[in-house]
DRENLUM-123052 format. One record per residue (C-alpha): residue number from 1; residue in one letter; chain; x, y, z. Coordinates in nm, 2 decimals, always signed. Example, Ala and Ser with C-alpha at 12.3 -4.5 7.8 and 13.67 -1.06 7.14 Angstrom:
// DRENLUM-123052
  nulo  vexkol  zagu      c1      c2      c3
     1       A     A   +1.23   -0.45   +0.78
     2       S     A   +1.37   -0.11   +0.71
//
This chain:
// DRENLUM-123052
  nulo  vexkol  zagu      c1      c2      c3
     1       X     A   -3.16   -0.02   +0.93
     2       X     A   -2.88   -0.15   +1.14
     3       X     A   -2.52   -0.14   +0.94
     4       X     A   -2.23   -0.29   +1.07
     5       X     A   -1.87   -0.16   +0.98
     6       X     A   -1.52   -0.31   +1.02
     7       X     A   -1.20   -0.28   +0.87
     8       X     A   -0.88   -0.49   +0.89
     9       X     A   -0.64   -0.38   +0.62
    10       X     A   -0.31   -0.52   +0.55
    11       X     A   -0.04   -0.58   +0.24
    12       X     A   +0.16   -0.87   +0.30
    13       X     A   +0.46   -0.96   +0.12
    14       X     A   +0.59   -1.34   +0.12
    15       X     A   +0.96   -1.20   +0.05
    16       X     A   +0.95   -1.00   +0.39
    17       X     A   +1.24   -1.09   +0.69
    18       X     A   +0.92   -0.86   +0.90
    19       X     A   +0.63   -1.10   +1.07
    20       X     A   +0.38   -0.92   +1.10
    21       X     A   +0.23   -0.95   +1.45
    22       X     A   -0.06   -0.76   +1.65
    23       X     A   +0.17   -0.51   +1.77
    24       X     A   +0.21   -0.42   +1.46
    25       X     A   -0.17   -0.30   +1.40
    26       X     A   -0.15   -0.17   +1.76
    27       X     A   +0.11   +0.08   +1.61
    28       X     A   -0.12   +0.25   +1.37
    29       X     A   -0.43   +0.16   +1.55
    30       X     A   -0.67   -0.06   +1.67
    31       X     A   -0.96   +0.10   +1.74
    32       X     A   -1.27   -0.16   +1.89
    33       X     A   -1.64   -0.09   +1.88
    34       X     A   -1.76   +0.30   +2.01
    35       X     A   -1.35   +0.42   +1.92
    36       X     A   -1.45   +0.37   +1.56
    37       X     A   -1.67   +0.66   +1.52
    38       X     A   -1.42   +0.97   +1.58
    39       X     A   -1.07   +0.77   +1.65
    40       X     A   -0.96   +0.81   +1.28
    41       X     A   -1.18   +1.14   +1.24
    42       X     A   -0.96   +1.40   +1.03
    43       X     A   -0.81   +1.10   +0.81
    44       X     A   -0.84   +1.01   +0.39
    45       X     A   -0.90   +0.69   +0.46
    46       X     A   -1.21   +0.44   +0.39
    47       X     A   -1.38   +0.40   +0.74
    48       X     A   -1.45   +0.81   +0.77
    49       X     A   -1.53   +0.78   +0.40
    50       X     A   -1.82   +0.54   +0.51
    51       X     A   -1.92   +0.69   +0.80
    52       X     A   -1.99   +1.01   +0.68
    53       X     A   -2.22   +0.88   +0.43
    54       X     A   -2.36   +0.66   +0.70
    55       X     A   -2.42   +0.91   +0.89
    56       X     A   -2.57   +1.12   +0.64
    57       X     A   -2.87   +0.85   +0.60
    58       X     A   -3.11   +0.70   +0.86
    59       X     A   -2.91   +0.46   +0.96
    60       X     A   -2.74   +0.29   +1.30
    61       X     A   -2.41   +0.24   +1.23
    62       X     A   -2.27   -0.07   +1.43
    63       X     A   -1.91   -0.04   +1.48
    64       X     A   -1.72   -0.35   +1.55
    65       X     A   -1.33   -0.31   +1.50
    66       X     A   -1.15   -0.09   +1.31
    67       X     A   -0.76   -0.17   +1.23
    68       X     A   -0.44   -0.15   +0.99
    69       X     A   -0.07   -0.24   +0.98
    70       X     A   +0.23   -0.11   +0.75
    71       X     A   +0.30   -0.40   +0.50
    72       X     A   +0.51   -0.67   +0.63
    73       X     A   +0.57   -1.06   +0.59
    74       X     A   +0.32   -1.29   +0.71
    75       X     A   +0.11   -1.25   +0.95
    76       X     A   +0.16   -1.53   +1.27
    77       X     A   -0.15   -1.74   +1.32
    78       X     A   -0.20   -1.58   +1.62
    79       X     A   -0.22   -1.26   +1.50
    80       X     A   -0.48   -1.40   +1.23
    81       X     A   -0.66   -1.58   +1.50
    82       X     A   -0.71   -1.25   +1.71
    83       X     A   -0.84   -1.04   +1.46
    84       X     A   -1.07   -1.27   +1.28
    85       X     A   -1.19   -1.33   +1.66
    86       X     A   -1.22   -1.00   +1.78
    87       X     A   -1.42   -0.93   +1.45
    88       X     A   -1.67   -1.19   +1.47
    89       X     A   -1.68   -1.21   +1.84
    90       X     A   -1.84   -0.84   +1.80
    91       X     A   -2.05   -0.91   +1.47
    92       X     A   -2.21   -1.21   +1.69
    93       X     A   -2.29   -0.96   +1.98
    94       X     A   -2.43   -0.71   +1.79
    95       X     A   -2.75   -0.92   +1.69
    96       X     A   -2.94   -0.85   +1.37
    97       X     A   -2.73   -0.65   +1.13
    98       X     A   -2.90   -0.53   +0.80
    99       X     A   -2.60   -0.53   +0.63
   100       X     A   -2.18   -0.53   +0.65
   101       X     A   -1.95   -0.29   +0.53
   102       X     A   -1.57   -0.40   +0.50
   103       X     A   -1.28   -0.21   +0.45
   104       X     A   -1.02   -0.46   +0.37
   105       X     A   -0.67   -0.45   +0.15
   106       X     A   -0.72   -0.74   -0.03
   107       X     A   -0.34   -0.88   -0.04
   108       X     A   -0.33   -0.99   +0.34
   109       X     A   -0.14   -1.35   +0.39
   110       X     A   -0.15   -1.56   +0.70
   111       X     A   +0.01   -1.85   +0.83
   112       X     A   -0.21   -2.16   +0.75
   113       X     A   -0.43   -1.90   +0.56
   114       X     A   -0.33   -1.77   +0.18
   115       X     A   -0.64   -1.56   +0.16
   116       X     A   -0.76   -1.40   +0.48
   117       X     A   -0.93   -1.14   +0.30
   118       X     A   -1.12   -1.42   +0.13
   119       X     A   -1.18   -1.61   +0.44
   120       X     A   -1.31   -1.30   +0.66
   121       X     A   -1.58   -1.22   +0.39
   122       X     A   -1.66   -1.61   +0.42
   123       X     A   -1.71   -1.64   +0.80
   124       X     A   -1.91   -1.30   +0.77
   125       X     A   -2.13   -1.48   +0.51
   126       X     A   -2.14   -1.74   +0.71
   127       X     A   -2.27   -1.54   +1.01
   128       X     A   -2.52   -1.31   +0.91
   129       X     A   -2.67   -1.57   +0.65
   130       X     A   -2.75   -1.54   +0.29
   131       X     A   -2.98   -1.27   +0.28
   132       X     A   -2.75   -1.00   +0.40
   133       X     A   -2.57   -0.76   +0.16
   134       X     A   -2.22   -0.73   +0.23
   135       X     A   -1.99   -0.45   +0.06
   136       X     A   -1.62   -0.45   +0.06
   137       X     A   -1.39   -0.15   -0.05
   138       X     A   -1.03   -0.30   -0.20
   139       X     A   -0.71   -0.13   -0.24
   140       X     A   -0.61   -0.13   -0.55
   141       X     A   -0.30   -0.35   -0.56
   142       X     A   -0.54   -0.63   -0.36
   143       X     A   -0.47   -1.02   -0.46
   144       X     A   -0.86   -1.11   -0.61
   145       X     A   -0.96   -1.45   -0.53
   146       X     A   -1.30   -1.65   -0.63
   147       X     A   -1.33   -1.68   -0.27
   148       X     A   -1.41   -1.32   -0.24
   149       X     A   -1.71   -1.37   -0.46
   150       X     A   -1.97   -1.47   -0.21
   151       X     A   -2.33   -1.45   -0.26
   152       X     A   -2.43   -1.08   -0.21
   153       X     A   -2.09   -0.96   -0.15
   154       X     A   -2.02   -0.66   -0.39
   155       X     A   -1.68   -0.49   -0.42
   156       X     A   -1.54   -0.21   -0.49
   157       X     A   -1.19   -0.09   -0.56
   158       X     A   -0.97   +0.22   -0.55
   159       X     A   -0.97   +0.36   -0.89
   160       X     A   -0.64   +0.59   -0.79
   161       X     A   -0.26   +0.48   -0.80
   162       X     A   -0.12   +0.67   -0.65
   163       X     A   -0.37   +0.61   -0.36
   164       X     A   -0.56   +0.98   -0.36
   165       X     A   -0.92   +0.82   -0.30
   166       X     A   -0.93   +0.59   -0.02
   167       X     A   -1.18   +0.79   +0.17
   168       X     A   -1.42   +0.82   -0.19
   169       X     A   -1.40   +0.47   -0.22
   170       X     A   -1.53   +0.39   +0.15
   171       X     A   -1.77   +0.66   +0.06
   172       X     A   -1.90   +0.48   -0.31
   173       X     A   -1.92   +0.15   -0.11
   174       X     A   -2.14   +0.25   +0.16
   175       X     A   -2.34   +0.46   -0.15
   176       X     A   -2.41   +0.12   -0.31
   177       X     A   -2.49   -0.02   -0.01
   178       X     A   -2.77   +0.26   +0.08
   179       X     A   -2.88   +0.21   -0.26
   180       X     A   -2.91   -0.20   -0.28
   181       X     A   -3.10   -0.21   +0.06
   182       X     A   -3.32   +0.07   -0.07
   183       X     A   -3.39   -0.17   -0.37
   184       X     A   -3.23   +0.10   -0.60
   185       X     A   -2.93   -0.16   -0.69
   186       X     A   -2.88   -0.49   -0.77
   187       X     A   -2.47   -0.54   -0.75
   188       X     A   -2.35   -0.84   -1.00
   189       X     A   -1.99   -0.92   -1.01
   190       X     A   -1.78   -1.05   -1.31
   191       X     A   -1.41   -1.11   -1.27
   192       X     A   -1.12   -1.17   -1.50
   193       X     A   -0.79   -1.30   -1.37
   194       X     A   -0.48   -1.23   -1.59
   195       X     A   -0.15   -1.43   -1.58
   196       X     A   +0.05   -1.12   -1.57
   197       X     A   +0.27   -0.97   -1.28
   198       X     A   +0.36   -0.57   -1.31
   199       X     A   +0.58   -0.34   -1.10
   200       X     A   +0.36   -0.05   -0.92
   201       X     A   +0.61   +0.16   -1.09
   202       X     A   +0.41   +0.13   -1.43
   203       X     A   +0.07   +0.10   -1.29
   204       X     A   +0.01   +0.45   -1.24
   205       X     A   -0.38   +0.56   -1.30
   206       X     A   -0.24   +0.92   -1.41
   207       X     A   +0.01   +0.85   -1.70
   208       X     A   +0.19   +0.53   -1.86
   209       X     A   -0.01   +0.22   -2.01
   210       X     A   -0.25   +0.14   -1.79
   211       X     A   -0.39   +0.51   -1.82
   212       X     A   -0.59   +0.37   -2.12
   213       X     A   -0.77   +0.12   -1.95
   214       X     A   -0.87   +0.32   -1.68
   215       X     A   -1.05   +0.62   -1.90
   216       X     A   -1.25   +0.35   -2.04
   217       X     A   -1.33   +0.21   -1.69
   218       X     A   -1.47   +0.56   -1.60
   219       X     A   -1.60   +0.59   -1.97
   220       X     A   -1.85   +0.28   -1.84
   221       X     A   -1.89   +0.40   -1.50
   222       X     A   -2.02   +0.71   -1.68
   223       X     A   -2.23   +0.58   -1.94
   224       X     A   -2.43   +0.37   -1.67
   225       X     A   -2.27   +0.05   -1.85
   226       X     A   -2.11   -0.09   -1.50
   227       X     A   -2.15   +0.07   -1.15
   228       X     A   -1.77   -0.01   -1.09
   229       X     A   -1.48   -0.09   -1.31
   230       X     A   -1.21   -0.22   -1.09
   231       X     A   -0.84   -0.26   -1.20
   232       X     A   -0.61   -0.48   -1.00
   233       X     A   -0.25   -0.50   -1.07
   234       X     A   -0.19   -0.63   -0.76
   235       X     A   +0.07   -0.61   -0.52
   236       X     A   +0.38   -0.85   -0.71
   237       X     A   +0.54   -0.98   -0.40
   238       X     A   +0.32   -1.23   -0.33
   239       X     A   +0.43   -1.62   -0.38
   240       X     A   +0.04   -1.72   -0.35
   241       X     A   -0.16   -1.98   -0.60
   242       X     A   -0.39   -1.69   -0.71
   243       X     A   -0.09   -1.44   -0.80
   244       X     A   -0.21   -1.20   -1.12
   245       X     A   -0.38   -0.89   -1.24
   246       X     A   -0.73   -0.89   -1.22
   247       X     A   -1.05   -0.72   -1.35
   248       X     A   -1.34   -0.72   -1.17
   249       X     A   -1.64   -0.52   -1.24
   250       X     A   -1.94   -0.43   -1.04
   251       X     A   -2.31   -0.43   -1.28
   252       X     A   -2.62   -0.35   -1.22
   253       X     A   -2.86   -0.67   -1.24
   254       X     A   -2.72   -0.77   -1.55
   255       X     A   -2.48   -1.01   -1.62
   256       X     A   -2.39   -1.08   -1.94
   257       X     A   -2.29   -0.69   -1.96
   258       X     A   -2.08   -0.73   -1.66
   259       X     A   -1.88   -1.01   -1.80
   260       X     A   -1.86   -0.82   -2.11
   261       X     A   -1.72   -0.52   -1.92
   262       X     A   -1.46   -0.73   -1.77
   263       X     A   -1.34   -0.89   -2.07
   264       X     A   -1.33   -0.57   -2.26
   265       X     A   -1.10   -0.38   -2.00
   266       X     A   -0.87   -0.71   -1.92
   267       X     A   -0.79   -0.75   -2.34
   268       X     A   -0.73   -0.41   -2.30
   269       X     A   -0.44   -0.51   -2.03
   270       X     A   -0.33   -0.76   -2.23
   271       X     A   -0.29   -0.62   -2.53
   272       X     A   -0.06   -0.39   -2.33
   273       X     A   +0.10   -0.63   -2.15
   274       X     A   +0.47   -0.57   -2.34
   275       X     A   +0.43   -0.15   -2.23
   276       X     A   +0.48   -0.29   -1.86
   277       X     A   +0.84   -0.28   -1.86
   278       X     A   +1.05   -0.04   -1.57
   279       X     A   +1.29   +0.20   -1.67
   280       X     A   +1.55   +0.16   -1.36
   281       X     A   +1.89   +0.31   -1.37
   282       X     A   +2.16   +0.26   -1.11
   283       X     A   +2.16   +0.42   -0.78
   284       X     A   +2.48   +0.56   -0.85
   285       X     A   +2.39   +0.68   -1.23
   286       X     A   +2.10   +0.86   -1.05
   287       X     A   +2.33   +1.04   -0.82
   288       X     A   +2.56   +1.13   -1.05
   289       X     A   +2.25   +1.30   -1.26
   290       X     A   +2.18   +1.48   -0.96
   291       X     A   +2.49   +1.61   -0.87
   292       X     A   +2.51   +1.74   -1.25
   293       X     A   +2.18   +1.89   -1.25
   294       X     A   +2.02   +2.20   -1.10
   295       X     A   +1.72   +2.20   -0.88
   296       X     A   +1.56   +1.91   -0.67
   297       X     A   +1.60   +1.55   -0.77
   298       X     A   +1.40   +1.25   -0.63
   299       X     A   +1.48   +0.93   -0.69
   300       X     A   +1.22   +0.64   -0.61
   301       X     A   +1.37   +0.35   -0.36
   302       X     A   +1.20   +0.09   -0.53
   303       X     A   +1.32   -0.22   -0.36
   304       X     A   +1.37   -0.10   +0.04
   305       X     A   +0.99   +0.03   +0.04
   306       X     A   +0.83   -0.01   +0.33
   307       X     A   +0.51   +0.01   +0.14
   308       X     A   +0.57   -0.27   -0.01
   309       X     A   +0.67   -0.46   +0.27
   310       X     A   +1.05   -0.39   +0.31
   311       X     A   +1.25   -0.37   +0.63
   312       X     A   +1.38   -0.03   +0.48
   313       X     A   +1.77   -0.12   +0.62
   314       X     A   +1.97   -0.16   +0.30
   315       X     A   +2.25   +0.02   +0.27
   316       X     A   +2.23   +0.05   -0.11
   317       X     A   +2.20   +0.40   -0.16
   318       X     A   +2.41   +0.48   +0.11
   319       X     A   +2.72   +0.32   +0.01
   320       X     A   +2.62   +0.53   -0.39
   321       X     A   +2.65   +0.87   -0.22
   322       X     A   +2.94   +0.76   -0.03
   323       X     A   +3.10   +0.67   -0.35
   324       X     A   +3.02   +0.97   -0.56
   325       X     A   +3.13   +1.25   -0.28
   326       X     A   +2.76   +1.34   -0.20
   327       X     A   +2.88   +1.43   +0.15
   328       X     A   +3.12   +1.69   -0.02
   329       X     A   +2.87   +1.78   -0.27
   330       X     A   +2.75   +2.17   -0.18
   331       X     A   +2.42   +2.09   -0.16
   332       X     A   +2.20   +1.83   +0.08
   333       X     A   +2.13   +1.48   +0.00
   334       X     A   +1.84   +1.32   +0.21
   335       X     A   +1.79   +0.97   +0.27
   336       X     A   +1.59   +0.77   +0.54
   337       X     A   +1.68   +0.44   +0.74
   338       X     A   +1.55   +0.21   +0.96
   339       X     A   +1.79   +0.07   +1.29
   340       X     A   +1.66   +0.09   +1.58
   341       X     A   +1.99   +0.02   +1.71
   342       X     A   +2.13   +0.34   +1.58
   343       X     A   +1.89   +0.54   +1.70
   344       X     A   +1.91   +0.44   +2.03
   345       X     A   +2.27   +0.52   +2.03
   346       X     A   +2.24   +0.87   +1.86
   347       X     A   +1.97   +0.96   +2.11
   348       X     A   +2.25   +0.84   +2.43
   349       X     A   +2.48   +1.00   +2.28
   350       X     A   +2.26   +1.36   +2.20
   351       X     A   +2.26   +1.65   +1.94
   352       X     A   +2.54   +1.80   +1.85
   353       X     A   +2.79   +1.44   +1.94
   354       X     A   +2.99   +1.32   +1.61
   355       X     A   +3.08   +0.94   +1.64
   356       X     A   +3.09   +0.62   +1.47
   357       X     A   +2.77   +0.42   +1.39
   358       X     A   +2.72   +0.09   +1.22
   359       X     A   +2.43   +0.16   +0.98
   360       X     A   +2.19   -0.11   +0.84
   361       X     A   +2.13   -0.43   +0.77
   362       X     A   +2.04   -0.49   +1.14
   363       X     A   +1.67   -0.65   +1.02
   364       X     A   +1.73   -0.83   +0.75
   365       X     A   +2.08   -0.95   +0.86
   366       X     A   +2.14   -1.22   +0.61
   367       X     A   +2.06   -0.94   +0.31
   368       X     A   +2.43   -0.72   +0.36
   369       X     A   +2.68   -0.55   +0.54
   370       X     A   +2.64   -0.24   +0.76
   371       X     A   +2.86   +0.01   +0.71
   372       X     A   +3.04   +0.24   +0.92
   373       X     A   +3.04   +0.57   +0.91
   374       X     A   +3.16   +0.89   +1.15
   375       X     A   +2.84   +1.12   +1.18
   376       X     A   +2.74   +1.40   +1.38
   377       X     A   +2.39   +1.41   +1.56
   378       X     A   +2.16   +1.67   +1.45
   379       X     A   +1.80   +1.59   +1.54
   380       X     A   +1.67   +1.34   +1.83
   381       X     A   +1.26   +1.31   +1.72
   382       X     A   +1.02   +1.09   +1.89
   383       X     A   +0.94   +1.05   +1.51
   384       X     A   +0.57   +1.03   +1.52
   385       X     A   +0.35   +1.31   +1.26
   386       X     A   +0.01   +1.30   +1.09
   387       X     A   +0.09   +1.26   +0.70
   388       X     A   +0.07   +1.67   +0.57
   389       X     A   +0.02   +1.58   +0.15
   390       X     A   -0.25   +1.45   -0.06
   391       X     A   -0.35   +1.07   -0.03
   392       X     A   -0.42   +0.96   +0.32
   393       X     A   -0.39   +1.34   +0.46
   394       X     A   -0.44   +1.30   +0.84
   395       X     A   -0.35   +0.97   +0.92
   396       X     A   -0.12   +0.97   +1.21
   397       X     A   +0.26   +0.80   +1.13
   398       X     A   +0.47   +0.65   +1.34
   399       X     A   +0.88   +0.56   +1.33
   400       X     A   +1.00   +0.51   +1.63
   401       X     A   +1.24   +0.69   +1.79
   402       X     A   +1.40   +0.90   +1.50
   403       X     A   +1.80   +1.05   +1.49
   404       X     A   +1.90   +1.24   +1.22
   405       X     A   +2.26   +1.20   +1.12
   406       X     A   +2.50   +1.42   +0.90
   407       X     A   +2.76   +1.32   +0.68
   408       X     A   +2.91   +1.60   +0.55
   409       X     A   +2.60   +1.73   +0.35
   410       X     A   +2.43   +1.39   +0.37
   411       X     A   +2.16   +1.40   +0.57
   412       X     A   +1.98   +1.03   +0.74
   413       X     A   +1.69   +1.03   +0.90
   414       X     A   +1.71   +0.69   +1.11
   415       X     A   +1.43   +0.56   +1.27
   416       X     A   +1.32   +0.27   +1.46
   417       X     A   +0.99   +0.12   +1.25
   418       X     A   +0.95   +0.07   +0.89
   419       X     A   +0.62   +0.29   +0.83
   420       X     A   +0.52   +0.42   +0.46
   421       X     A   +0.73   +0.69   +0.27
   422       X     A   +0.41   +0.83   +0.04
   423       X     A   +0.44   +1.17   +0.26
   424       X     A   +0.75   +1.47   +0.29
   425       X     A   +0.62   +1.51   +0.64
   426       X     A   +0.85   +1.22   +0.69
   427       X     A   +1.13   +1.47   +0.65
   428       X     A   +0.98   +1.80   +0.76
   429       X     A   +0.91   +1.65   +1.12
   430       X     A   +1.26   +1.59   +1.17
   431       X     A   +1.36   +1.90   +1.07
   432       X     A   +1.47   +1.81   +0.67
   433       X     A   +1.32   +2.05   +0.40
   434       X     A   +1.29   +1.83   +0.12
   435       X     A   +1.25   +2.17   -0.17
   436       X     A   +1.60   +2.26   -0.05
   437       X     A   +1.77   +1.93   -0.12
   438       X     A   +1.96   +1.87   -0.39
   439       X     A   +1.89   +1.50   -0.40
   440       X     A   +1.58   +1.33   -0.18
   441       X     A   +1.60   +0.96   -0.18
   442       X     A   +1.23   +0.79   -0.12
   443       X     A   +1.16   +0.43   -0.05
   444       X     A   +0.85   +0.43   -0.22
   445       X     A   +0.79   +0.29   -0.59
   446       X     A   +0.53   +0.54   -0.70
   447       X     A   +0.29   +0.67   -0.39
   448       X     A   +0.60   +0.95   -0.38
   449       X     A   +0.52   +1.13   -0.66
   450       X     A   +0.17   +1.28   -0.50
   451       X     A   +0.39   +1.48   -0.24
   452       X     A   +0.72   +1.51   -0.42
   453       X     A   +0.59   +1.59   -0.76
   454       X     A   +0.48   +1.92   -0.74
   455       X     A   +0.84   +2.08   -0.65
   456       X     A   +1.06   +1.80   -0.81
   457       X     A   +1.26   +1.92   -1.12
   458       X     A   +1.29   +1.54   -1.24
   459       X     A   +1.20   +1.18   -1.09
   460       X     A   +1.39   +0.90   -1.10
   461       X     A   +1.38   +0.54   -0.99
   462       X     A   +1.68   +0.34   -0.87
   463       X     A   +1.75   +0.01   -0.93
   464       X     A   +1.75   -0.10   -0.59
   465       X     A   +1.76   -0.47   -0.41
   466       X     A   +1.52   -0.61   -0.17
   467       X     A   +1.20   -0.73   -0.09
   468       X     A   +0.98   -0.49   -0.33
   469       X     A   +1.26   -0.50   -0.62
   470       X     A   +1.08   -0.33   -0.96
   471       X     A   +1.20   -0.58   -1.23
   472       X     A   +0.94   -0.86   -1.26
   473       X     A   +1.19   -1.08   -1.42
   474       X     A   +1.40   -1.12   -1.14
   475       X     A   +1.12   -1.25   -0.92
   476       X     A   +1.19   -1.57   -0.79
   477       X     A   +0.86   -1.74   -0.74
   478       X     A   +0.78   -2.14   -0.60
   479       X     A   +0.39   -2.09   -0.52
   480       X     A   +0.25   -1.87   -0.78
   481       X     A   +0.05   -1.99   -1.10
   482       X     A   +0.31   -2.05   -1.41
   483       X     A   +0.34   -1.96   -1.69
   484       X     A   +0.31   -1.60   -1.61
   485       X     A   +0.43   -1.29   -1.80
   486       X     A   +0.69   -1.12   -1.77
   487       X     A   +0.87   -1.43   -1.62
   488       X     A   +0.75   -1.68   -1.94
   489       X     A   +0.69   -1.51   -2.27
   490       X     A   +0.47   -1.81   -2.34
   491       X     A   +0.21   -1.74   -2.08
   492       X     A   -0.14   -1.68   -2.27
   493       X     A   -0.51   -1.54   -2.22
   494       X     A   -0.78   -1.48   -2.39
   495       X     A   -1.12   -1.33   -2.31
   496       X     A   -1.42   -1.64   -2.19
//
């Protein structure tokens, strides 16, 4: 059995300044045929996850290009054009393939293309012909299309948020995929699209509302009622014709169980749809908690997360601490920032030098106004570290140049890229030691709590503005599907 394996996985969001371009894959990695197989050895992500089943069967894995970006606007159509080549170029010289595995995101956007995820699987199909089982592993905040559901195409989602299995569910979708070409499986799909749009903040798998749905998801999983129960609450920042939640469930052979599943677990949403709500307070409200409270308080950066697709310049929380003395406070507040500009003059000018910087607002000009500030340079990092906490453990980070400026007891770590915040090795490469803060800001709307959980005396989450902002009402949207709740209270569903 020949099996080929590719991944390209990013989020996109329509509200980004950030195009995303090829440079930005090259700066987490782009790995091409042989570099596959130990490049992104070590890391909790989907492509080892496969592999090492793979390789645990007697199987020739074909490895044809392996790739991911940080979330960002749109990708160019040259960029789309590249991958999608390089990808088939090497499918097409690698002859008969028994199967294809995919590790995609699921919420990718092009230029001229609203569904590349849906339109890889499609040339694949197209390719390899009819016969060929293809299996695709989803993050869970993916954008489900009916495109996705080719013939003998199975999925399979992330069942964690925050994201603590990516490198399980590579490993259950190459499973499935021993097991259909052994003739042990017979993957059906059913899918159930909601018209409802909820923050990440309340779509946790581990508490809230949605927590219900997902035990019965497992409950079916473990009864042998489904092979997979999928829940996808999507990534919200996406002005795209197919925007909503969506169900999709993976059966064995049968059907009419499959479509039962899905119904079952999207009422179940529904019903539930009112329990989505964010409880945001003001940036400075949360500050002020903080500086009345003892221990370590992190606040959740909901609408500058780079996660999410965010240029991760606003000066928002900034200007808060400012206001509310944090600098005199007697105990650290840390914050991160992205300028590139700053860094580069914090780096010429070297540790130790005090002087005035213009902070933020340098990507996403038209958003605010920097503000100025006299800091003194503590920390010059060539900001790159592999991720330390539970999650994607291993995968290799990189910020650009990174300076570290005080303010009194604030503490910034500026760096040059937007890269995700899910990790405190963000802060502990630069020298910040997150358990001895007073306040830790995180640009992150949930993925935070893995890593700052465990030592955090109380989480917060700040009403912040920018591209991945947490209320859904104040969404403006020209593209999606209408009505849809929480924007019109008359949207309606109910099950086929």
């Amino acid at each position: 059995m020949r099996i080929a394996v590719a991944q390209i996985l990013q989020e996109t969001n329509t509200f980004s300044p950030i195009p995303t371009t090829l440079e930005t894959f090259q700066r987490y990695y782009y790995l091409k045929g042989e570099e596959m197989l130990d490049g992104l050895e070590g890391q909790r992500i989907e492509i080892p996850g496969m592999l090492s089943v793979l390789r645990s069967s007697n199987v020739q894995v074909v490895p044809l290009l392996a790739t991911s970006a940080c979330a960002s606007g749109t990708l160019t159509r040259e960029t789309y054009e590249t991958l999608t080549g390089e990808l088939m170029s090497r499918l097409k010289a690698a002859g008969k393939v028994d199967a294809v595995l995919l590790a995609l995101h699921g919420a990718m956007a092009a230029e001229g293309e609203d569904d590349p995820d849906g339109a890889i699987i499609e040339m694949v199909r197209r390719h390899v012909g009819p016969d060929v089982p293809i299996g695709v592993s989803f993050d869970l905040h993916a954008l489900i299309t009916r495109r996705m559901l080719q013939p003998n195409v199975f999925h399979v989602g992330y069942k964690e948020y925050p994201h603590i299995d990516m490198f399980e569910t590579g490993e259950r979708t190459a499973q499935l995929m021993l097991d259909t070409l052994a003739g042990k499986k017979k993957p059906v799909m059913s899918l159930v699209k909601l018209p409802l749009l909820v923050s990440p903040m309340v779509t946790r798998t581990t508490d809230g509302p949605l927590r219900p749905v997902v035990e019965r998801a497992r409950e079916m999983e473990a009864k042998g009622e489904v092979l997979h129960a999928s829940l996808f609450p999507v990534q919200p920042w996406l002005d795209l014709p197919d925007l909503g939640f969506a169900v999709l469930v993976c059966g064995d052979g049968d059907q009419a169980t499959c479509d039962a599943a899905a119904n079952e677990l999207a009422s179940m949403v529904w019903n539930r749809r009112k329990e989505f709500e964010t409880n945001l307070l003001p940036v400075e409200e949360t500050i002020e908690i903080a500086m009345k409270s003892s221990g370590v308080t992190v606040v959740g950066d909901s609408g500058d997360a780079p996660t999410g697709g965010s240029a991760s310049d606003s000066t928002a929380v900034l200007a808060g601490l400012l206001k509310k003395g944090a600098d005199k406070w007697e105990r650290p507040s840390l914050l991160s920032f992205v300028d590139p500009e700053v860094a580069r003059e914090a780096a010429a000018a070297g540790v130790g030098t005090t002087k005035k910087f213009r902070l933020g607002y340098k990507i996403t000009k038209d958003a605010g106004t920097p503000i100025e500030v006299t800091a003194r340079v503590t920390t010059i990092s060539e900001g790159v570290y592999a991720q330390r906490d539970k999650g994607a453990k291993g995968m290799k980070i990189d910020n650009g140049l990174t300076a570290v400026l005080a303010i009194g007891a604030i503490r910034i770590a500026v760096r040059s890229y937007p890269a995700m915040e899910w990790d405190t090795g963000m802060y502990y490469s630069v020298g910040l030691d997150p358990t001895e803060a007073g306040l830790v800001f995180v640009k992150s709307p949930s993925h935070f709590r893995v890593a700052y959980g465990p030592f955090a005396d109380r989480i917060l989450m700040a009403d912040t503005p920018g591209p991945t902002l947490g209320n859904m009402r104040n969404l403006t949207l020209k593209r999606a599907p209408r009505p849809l709740y929480p924007l019109d209270e008359s949207a309606s569903w109910s099950p086929a």
